[in-house]
Backbone as a chain_set.jsonl record, in Angstrom:
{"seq": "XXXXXXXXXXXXXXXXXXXXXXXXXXXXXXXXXXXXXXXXXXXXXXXXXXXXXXXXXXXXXXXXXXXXXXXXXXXXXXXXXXXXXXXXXXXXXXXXX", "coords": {"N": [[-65.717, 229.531, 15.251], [-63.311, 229.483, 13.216], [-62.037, 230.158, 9.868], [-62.14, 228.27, 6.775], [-60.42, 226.523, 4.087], [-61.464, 225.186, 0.983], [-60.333, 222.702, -1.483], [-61.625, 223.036, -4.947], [-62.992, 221.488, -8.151], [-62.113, 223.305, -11.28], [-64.019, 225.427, -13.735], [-62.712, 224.983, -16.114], [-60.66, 222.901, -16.231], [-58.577, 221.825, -14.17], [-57.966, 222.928, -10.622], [-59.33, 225.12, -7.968], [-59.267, 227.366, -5.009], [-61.317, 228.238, -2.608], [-61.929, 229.895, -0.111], [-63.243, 230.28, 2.713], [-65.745, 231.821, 5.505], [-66.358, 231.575, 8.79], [-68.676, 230.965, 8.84], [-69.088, 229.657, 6.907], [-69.339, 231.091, 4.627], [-68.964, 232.705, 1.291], [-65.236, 234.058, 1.034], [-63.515, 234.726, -0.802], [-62.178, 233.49, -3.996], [-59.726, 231.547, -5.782], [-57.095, 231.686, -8.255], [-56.915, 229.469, -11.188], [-54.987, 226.695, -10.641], [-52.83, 224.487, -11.557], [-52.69, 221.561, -10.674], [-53.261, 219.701, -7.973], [-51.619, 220.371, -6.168], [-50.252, 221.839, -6.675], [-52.451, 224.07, -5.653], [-52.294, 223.691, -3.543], [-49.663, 225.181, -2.476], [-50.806, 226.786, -3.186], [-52.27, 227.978, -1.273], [-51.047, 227.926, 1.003], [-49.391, 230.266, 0.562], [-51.704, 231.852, 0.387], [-52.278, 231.85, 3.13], [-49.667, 233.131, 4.29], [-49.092, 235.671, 2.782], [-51.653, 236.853, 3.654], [-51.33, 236.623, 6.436], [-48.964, 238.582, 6.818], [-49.497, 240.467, 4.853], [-49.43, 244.089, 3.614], [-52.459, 246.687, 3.894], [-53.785, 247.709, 1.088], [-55.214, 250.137, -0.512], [-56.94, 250.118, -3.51], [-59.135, 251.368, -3.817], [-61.416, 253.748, -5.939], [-61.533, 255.793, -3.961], [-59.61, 255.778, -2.65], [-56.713, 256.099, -3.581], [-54.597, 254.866, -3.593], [-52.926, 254.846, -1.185], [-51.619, 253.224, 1.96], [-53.16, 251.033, 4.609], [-52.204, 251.116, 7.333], [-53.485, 250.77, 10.357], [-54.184, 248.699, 12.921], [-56.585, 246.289, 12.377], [-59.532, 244.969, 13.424], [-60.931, 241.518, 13.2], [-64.026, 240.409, 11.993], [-66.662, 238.047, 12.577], [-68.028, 237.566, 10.604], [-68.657, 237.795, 7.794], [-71.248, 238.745, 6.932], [-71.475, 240.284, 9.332], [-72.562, 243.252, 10.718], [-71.981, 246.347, 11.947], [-73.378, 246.29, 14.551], [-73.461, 246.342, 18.223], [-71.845, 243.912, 20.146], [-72.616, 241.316, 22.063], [-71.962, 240.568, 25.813], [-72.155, 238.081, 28.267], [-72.464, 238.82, 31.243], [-72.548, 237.731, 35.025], [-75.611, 236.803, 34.855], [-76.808, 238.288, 33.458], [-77.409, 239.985, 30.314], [-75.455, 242.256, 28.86], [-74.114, 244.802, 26.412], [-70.705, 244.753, 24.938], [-68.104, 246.835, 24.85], [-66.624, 247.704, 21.902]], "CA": [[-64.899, 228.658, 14.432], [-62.321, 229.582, 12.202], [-62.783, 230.18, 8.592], [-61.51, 227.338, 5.953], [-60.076, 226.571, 2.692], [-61.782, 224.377, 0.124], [-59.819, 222.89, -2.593], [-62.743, 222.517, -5.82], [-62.873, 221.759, -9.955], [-62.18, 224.599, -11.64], [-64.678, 224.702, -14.7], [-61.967, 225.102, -17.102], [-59.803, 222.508, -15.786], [-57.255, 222.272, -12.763], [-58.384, 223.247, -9.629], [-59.59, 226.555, -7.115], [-58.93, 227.349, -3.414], [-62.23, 229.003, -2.296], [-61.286, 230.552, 1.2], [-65.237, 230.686, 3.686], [-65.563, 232.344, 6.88], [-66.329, 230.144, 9.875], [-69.661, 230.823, 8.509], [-69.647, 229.098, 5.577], [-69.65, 232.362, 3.79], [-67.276, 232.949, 0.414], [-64.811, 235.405, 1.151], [-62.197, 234.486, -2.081], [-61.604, 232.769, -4.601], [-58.404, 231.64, -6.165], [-57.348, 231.49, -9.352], [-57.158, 227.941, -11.636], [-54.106, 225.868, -9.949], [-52.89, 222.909, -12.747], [-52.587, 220.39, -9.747], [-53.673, 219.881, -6.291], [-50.023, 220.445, -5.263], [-50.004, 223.9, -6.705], [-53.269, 224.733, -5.135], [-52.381, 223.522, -1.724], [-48.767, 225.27, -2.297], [-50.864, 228.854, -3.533], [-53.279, 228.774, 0.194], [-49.748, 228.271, 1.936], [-48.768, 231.465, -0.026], [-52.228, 233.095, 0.978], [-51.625, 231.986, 4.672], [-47.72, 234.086, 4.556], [-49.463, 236.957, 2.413], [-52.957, 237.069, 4.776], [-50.485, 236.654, 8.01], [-48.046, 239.701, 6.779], [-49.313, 241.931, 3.833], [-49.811, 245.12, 4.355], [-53.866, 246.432, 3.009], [-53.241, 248.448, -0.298], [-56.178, 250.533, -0.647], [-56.897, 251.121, -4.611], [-60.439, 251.935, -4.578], [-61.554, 255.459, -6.505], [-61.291, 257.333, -3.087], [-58.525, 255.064, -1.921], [-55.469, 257.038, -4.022], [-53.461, 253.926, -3.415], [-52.366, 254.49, 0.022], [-51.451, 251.875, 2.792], [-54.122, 250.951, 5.514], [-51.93, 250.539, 8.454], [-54.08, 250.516, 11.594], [-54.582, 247.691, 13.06], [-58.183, 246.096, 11.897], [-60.192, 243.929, 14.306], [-61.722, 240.645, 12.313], [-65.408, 240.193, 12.4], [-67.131, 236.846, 12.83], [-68.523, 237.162, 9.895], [-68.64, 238.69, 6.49], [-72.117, 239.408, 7.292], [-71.594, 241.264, 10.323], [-72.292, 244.458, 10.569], [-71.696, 247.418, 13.411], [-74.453, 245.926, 15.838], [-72.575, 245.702, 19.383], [-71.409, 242.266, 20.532], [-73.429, 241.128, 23.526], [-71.45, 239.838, 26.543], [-73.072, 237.613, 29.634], [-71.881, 238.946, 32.931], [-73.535, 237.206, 35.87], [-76.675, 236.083, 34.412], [-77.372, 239.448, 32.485], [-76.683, 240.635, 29.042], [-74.904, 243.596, 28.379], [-73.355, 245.117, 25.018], [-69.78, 244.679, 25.129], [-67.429, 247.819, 24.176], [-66.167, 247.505, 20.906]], "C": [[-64.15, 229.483, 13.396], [-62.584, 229.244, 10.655], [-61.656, 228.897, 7.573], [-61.11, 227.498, 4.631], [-61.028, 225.268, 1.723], [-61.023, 224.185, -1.583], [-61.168, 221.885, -3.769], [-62.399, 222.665, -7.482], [-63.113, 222.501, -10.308], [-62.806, 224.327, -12.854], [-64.014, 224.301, -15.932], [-60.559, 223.835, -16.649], [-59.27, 222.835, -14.707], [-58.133, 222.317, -11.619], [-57.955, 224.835, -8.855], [-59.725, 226.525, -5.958], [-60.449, 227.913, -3.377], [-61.828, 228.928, -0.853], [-63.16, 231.089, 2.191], [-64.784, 231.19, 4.948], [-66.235, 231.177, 7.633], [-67.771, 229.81, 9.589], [-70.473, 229.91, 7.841], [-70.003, 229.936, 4.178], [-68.463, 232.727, 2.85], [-66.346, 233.848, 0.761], [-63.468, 235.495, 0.014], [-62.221, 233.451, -2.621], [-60.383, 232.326, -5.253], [-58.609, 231.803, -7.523], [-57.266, 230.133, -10.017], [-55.899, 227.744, -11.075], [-53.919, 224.731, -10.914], [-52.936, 222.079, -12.38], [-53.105, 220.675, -8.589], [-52.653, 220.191, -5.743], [-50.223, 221.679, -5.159], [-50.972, 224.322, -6.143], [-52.959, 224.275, -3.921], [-51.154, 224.377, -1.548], [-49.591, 227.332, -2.383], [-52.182, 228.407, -1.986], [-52.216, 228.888, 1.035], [-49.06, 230.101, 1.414], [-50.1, 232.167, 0.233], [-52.026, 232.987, 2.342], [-50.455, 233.246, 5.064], [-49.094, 235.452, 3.784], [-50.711, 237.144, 3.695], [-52.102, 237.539, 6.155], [-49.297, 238.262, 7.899], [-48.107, 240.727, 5.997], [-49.972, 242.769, 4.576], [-51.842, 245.344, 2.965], [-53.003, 247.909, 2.134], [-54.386, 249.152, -0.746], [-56.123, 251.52, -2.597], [-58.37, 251.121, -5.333], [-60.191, 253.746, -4.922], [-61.118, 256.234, -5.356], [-60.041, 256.991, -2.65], [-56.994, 256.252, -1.987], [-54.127, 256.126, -4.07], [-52.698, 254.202, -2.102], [-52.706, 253.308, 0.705], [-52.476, 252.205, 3.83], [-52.881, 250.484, 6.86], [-52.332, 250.626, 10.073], [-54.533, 249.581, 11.741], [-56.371, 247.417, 13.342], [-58.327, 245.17, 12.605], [-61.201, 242.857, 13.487], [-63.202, 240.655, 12.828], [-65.682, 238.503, 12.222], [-67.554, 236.689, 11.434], [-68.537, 237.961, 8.6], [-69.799, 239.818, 6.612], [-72.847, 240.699, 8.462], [-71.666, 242.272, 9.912], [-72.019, 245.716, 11.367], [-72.625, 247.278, 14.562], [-73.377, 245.45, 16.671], [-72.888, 244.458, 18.934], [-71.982, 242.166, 22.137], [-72.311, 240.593, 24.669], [-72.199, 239.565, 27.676], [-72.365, 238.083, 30.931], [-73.189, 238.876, 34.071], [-74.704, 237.274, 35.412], [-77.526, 237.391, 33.854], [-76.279, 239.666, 31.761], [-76.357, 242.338, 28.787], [-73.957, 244.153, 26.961], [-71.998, 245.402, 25.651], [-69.194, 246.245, 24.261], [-66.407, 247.046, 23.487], [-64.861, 247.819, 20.422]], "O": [[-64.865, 230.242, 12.743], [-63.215, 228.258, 10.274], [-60.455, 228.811, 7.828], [-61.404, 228.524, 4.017], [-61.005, 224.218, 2.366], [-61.049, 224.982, -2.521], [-61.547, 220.721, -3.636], [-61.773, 223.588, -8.004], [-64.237, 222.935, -10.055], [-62.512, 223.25, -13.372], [-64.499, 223.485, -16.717], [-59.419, 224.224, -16.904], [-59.381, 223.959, -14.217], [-59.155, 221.639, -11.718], [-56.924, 225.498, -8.971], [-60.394, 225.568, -5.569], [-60.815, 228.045, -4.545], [-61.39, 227.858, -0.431], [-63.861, 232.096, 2.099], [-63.65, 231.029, 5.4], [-66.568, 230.092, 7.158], [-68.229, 228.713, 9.91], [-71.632, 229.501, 7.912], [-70.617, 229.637, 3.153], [-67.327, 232.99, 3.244], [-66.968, 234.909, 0.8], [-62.573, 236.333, 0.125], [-62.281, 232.403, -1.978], [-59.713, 233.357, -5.188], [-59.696, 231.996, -8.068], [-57.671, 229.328, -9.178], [-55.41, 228.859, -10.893], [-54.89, 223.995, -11.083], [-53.209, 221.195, -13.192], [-53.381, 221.817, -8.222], [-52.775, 220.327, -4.526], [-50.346, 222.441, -4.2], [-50.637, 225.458, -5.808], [-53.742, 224.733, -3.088], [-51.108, 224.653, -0.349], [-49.224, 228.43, -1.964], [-53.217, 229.022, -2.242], [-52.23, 229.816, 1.843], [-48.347, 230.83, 2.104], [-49.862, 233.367, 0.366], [-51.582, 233.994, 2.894], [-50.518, 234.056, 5.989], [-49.897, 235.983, 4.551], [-50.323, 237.698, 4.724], [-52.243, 238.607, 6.751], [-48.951, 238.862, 8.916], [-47.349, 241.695, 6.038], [-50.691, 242.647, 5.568], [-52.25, 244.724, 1.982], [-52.105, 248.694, 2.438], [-54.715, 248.58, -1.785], [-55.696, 252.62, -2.947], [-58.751, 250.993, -6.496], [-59.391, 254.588, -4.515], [-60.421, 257.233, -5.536], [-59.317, 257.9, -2.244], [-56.436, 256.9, -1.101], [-52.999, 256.46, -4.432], [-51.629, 253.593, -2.059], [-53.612, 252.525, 0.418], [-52.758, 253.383, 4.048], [-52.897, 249.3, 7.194], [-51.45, 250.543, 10.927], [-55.37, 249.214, 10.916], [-57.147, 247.998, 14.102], [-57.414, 244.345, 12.646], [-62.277, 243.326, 13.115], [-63.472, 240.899, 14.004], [-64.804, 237.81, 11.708], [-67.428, 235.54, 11.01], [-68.311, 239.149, 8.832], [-69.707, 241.042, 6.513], [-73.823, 241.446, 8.532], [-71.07, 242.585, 8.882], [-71.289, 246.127, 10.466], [-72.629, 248.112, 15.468], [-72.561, 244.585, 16.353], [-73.6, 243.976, 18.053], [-71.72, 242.889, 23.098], [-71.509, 239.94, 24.002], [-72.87, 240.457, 28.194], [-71.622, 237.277, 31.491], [-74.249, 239.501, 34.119], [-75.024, 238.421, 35.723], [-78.757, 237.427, 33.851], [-75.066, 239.657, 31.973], [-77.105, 243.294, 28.582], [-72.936, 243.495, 26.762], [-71.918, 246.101, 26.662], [-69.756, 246.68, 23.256], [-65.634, 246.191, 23.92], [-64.538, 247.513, 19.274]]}, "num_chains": 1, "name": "protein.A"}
């Protein structure tokens, strides 16, 4: 399943997008939104940014260069480098990654 948006009361007023993996797992929050308009108008604006930015790497080792190789999504936040099983004819085998 596909990961969702939740629009929720922000404690300070307004309202916050929170963005879950198909999991159910946080993976963002927004910031406060003054209406439900503007928060449904800023996940359409992470949709376009998510769908076309480029990654901007400005951790310590980063240096601020661009990540452009294309990155394969995981299922899950929690995933971690354990193959992916696949069933062929009624045995399991680890799928190449």
């Amino acid at each position: 399943m596909a990961g969702y948006f939740e629009l929720v009361d922000a404690p300070d007023g307004g309202y916050r997008v929170r963005m879950l993996d198909g999991a159910g797992d946080l993976m963002a929050i927004s910031v406060t939104f003054p209406t439900k308009r503007a928060a449904v108008a800023g996940v359409a604006m992470a949709r376009e940014i998510a769908g076309t930015g480029l990654i901007r790497d400005r951790s310590r080792d980063g240096a601020g260069t661009l990540i452009r190789e294309r990155v394969r999504p995981v299922t899950s936040a929690r995933d971690d480098a354990a193959p992916r099983t696949k069933r062929l004819s009624g045995t399991t085998r680890a799928a190449a990654g």
